[in-house]
N, C-alpha and C positions, 0 to 999 in steps of 0.2 A: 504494500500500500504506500502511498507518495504522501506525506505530511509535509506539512511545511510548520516553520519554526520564525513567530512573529516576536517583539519585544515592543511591551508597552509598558511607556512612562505616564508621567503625571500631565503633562503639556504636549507629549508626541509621540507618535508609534515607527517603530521599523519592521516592514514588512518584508517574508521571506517568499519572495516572486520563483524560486526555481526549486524548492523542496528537494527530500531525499525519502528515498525509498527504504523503507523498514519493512520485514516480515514477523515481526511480532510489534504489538504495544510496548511489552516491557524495553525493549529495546530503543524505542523511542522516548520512553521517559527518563530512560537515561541521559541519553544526547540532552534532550531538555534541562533536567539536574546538572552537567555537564558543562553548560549554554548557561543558566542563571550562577554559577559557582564560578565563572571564569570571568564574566560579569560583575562579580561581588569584589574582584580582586582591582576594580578597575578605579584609576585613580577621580573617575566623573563623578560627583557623589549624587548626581541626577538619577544615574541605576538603583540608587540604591531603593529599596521599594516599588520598583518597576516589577515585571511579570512578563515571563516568557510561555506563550501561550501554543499550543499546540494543536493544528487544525487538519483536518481533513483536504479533501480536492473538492469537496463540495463546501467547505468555507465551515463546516460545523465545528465547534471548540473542542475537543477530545480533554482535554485536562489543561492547566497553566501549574505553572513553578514559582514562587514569587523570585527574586533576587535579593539574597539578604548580606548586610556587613559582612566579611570574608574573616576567620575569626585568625 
């Protein structure tokens, strides 16, 4: 299945226009977990509370990850 991997802030979203193909969900929640943790590490403090949300091909939400302080 082709998910795509979007991040939304508080004031703006980046959307993931070319997605990647998973055969399992868990598999994709990882990249997600992954994707919000690599994120946390980032010196923007705009991420931080942000959300990396995880869709389908048909645009439906499957799950989100927030992005939190990198500890």
């Amino acid at each position: 299945m082709r998910l795509f991997f979007d991040v939304f802030m508080q004031h703006a979203s980046s959307y993931d226009y070319h997605g990647r193909y998973f055969g399992r969900t868990e598999d994709a929640a990882q990249m997600a977990e992954l994707i919000a943790a690599d994120l946390g590490f980032s010196e923007n403090d705009d991420l931080i509370g942000s959300q990396v949300r995880v869709r389908n091909a048909a645009g439906e939400t499957l799950f989100t990850v927030p992005v939190l302080v990198a500890a």
